[in-house]
ZAMARGU-4260 file (C-alpha; in steps of 0.2 Angstrom, whole numbers, plus 5000, padded with zeros to 4 digits):
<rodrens>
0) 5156/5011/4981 | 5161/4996/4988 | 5149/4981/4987 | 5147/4981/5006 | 5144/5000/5007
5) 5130/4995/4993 | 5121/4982/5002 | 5122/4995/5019 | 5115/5008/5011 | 5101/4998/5003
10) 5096/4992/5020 | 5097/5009/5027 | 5084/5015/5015 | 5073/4999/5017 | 5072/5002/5036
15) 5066/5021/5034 | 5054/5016/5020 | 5048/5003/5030 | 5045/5012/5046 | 5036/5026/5037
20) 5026/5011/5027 | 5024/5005/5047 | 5017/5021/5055 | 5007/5025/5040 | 4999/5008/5039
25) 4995/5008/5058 | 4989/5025/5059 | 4975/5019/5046 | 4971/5002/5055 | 4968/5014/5071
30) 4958/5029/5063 | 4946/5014/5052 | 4943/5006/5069 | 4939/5022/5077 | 4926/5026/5065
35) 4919/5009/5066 | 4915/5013/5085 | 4909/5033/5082 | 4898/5028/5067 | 4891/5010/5077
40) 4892/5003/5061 | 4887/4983/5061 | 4887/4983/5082 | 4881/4967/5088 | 4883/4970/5108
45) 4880/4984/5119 | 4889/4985/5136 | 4881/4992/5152 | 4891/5001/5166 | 4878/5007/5179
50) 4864/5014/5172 | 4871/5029/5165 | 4881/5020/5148 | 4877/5010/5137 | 4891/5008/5125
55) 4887/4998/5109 | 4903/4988/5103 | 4906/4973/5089 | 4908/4957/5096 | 4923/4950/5088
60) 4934/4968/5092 | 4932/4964/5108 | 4938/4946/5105 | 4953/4950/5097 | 4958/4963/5110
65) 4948/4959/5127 | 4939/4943/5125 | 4937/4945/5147 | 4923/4956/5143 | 4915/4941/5133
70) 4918/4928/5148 | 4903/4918/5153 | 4892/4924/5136 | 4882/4915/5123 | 4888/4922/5106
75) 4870/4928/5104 | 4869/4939/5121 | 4864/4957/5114 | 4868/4964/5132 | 4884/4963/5142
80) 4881/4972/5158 | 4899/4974/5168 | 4899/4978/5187 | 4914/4985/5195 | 4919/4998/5184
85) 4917/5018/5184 | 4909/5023/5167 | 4920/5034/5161 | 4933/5020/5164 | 4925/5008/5154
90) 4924/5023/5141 | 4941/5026/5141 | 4945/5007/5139 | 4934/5004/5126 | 4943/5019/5115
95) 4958/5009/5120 | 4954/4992/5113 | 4950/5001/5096 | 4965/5013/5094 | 4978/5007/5103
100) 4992/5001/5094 | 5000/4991/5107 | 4995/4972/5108 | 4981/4972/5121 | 4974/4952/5122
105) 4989/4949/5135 | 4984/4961/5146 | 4966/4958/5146 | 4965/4958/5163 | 4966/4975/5162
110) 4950/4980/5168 | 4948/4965/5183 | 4953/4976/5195 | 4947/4993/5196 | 4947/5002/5214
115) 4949/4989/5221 | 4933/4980/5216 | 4933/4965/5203 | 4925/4966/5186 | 4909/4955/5184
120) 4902/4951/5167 | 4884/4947/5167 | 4884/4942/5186 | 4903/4931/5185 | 4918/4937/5190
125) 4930/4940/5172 | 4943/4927/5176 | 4954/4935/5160 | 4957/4918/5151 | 4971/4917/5140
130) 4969/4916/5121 | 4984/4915/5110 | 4990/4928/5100 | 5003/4924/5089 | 5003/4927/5071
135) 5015/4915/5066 | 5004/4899/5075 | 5000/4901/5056 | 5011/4887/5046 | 5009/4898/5030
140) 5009/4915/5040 | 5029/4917/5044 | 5029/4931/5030 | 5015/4944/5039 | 5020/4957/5048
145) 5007/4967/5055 | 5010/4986/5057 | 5005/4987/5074 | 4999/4977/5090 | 4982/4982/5086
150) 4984/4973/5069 | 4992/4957/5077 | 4977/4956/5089 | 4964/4957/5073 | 4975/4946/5062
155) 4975/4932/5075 | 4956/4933/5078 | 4957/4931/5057 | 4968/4917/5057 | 4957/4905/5071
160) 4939/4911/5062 | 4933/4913/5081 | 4914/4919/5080 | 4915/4923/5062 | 4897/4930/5056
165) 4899/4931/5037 | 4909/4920/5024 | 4918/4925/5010 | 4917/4914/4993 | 4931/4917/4980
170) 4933/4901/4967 | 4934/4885/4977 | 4940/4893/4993 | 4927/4899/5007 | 4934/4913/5019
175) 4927/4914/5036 | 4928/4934/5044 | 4919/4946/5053 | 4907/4961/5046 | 4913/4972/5055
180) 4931/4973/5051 | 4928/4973/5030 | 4915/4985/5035 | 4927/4996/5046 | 4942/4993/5031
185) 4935/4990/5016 | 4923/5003/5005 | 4918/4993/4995 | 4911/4979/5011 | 4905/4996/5017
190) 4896/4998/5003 | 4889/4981/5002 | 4883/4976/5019 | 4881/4993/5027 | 4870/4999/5012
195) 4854/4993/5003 | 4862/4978/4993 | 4853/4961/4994 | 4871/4953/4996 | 4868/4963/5014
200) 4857/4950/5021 | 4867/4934/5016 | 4878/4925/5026 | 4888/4919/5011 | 4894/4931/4999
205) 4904/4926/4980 | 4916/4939/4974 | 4921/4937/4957 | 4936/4946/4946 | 4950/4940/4959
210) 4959/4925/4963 | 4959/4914/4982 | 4975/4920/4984 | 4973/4937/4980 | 4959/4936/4990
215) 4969/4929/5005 | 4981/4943/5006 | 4970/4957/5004 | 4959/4949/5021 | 4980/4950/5030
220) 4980/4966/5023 | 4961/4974/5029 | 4964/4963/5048 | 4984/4966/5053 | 4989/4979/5040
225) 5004/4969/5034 | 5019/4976/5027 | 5024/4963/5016 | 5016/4953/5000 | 5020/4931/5004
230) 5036/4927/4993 | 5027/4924/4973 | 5014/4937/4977 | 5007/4943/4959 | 5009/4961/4965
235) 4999/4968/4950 | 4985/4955/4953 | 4984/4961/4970 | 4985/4978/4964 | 4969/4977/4956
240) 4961/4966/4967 | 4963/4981/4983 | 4956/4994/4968 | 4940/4982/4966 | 4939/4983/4985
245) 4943/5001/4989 | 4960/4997/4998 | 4971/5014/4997 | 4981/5009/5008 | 4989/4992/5001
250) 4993/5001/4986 | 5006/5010/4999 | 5014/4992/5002 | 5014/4990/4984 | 5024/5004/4980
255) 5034/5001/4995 | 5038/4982/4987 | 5042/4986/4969 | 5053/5001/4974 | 5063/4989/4985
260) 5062/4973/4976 | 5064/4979/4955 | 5070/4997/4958 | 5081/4994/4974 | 5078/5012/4979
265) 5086/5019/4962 | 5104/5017/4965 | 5116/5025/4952 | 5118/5014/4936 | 5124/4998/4935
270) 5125/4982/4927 | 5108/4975/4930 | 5100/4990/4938 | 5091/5000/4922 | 5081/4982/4919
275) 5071/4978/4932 | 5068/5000/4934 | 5061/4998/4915 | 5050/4985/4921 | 5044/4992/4936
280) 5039/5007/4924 | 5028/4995/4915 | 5020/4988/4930 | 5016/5006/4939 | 5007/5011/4921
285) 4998/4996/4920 | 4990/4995/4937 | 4987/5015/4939 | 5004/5017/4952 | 5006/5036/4950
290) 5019/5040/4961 | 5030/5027/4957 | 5028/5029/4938 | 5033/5045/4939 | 5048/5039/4950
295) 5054/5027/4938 | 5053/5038/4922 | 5063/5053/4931 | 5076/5040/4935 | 5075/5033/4918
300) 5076/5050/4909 | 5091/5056/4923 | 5100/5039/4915 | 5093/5041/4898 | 5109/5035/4890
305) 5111/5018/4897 | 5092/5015/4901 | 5088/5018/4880 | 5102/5005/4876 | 5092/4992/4885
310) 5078/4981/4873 | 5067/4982/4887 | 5064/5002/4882 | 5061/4995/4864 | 5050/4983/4873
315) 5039/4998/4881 | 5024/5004/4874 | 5025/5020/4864 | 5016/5032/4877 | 5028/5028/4890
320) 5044/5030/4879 | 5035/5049/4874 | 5035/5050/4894 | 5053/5047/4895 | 5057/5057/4882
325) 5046/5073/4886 | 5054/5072/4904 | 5072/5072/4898 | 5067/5087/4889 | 5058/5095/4903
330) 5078/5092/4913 | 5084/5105/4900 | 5074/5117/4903 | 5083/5133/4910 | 5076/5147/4918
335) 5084/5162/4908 | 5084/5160/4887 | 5101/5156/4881 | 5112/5149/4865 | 5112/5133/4863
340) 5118/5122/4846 | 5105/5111/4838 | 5109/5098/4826 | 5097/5094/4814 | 5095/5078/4804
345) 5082/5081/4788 | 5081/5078/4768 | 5097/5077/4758 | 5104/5091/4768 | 5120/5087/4776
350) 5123/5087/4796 | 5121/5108/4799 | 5126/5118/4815 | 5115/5133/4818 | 5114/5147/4834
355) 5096/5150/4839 | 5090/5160/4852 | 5074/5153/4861 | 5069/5142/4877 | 5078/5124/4875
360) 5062/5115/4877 | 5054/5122/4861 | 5072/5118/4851 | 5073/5101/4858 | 5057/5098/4857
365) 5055/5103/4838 | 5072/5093/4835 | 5062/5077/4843 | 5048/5079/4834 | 5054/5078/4817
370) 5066/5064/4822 | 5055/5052/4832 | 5037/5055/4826 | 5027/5039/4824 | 5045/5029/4827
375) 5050/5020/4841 | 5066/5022/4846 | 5074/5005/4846 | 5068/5006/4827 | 5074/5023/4821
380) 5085/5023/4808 | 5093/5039/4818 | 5092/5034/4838 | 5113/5031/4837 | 5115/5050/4831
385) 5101/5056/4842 | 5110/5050/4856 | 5124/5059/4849 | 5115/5075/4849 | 5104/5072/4868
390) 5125/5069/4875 | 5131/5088/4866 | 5114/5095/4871 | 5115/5089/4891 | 5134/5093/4889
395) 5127/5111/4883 | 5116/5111/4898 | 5126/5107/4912 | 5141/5119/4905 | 5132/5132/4906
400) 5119/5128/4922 | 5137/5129/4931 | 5143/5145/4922
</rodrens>
């Protein structure tokens, strides 16, 4: 394969991976919202239509997506009555400026005219001023990308601090946000503000175990749902940092950026390929990656003969080479009992050949075991013929897999 047909195919992949990243992403900004509107967690404003609904909302949702509805306020006003507007209507909206994905701040005029009749705010007609959107307004923001118009909205009511009700401390850098929204994304805010915990009450809070930067990106993360770390992200930092904070979903984007940036979707083998998979290994097993751990060690096991060649396999720790090596074992397993030659290495006996009958995964496992045991394999006097005999032995297999 060309390298042209290479780079295609990788961006290929990227794009699927990243649209499935996208509309997973978005779907959970939408449904945490949503609950944060059923469960009227940390409301702060109640808005009247007739005397029939009484809606209770949080004030800085409804900046970010239909600051109109705030027009001629005081940021204190606990009561927003809004004249012009048939109940169910402004029901319906409401549900719209929490769960729709679509940016929503530019058409906040949405709700001016309704049958005709113009939409009052507390005795003044909504004029549906203009506030400016744009993410990248940001100098050090044109790396996010949020997942949806809903998360652009929030993002940009992050980046200008409008109305913020609760500080965020993190070394020498104080963060200004809204309760609601770490309430509505985070469990472990949730936990803290929404619960009986004296840090519920303060308007200052310290959080301590994480840096200011990791800290920055996980408040992109729980506002716009972004799909990408900022070039230089410590990924395992952050890692650790959204596991502190109950953020599921950024492990997602995690996996998403260590697939794509170390493992490059696992191509066939290459020069320079089985490296950075071997390090992505270690990474996934330090920060509790699952999936992707198990990703990379099927890879590693499937190429098993140019991955163990590599120092960075003597570099692993012994658990994770036993990974590798149980799963290469597991791949030559076959479902009906056969012969198979097993060459074994012991004492002052010379190299025998015998002919058992048995599952392959007890042989090959008995073979491994008395070859490997408390070893490692870049230090085993006997890796270069155990190699030898894992070649014969997958040789074995795939000739008779395709008998």
């Amino acid at each position: 394969m060309s390298s042209t047909e290479t780079a295609r195919e990788f961006q290929a992949k990227e794009r699927k991976c990243r649209n499935q990243l996208k509309k997973r992403l978005a779907n959970a900004l939408s449904r945490d919202l949503n609950r944060l509107l059923q469960e009227e967690q940390e409301t702060d404003v109640t808005l009247c239509g007739g005397s029939a609904v009484r809606l209770k909302a949080h004030r800085a949702v409804l900046l970010a997506r239909a600051p109109h509805l705030l027009h001629g306020t005081e940021a204190t006003t606990p009561v927003i009555h809004l004249q012009g507007i048939e109940p169910a209507a402004l029901k319906d909206f409401i549900q719209k400026v929490y769960t729709e994905d679509k940016c929503l701040v530019k058409e906040n005029s949405a709700l001016n005219i309704h049958n005709g009749h113009s939409l009052v705010v507390n005795g003044t007609a909504a004029d549906g001023h203009d506030v400016d959107a744009k993410v990248s307004s940001d100098p050090g923001s044109e790396h996010l990308e949020p997942a949806s118009g809903l998360g652009a909205d929030l993002l940009a009511l992050f980046q200008r601090a409008d109305m913020s009700d609760i500080s965020i401390q993190v070394a020498d850098r104080v963060f200004s946000a809204h309760r609601a929204i770490l309430c509505a994304r985070s469990e472990y805010f949730r936990a803290m503000l929404c619960g009986s915990w004296m840090e519920s009450l303060r308007q200052c809070i310290t959080l301590q175990g994480l840096g200011p930067d990791e800290m920055e990106i996980l408040l992109h993360f729980m506002y716009g749902a972004i799909l990408d770390f900022p070039p230089g992200t410590n990924v395992s930092q952050v890692v650790l940092a959204a596991d502190m904070l109950g953020l599921e979903g950024l492990k997602d984007m995690a996996e998403m950026v260590l697939t794509r940036d170390y493992c490059r979707f696992f191509p066939k083998p290459v020069d320079g390929v089985q490296k950075p998979i071997l390090e992505c290994l270690a990474i996934t097993h330090s920060i509790g990656l699952h999936d992707l751990y198990c990703s990379c060690v099927r890879w590693v096991a499937e190429h098993f003969v140019k991955c163990w060649s590599e120092r960075n396999f003597a570099l692993l720790p012994p658990e994770l080479q036993r990974d590798c090596l149980n799963t290469v074992t597991k791949n030559m397993v076959c479902n009906t009992q056969r012969h198979i030659f097993v060459f074994y290495y012991g004492g002052d006996f010379p190299l025998t050949s015998f002919l058992y009958r048995s599952n392959d995964t007890e042989l090959f496992s008995m073979f491994t075991s008395n070859v490997l045991v408390g070893n490692s394999i870049d230090n085993n006097l006997y890796f270069p013929s155990f190699l030898t005999v894992l070649l014969l032995l997958s040789a074995s297999y795939s000739t008779i897999r395709h008998c």
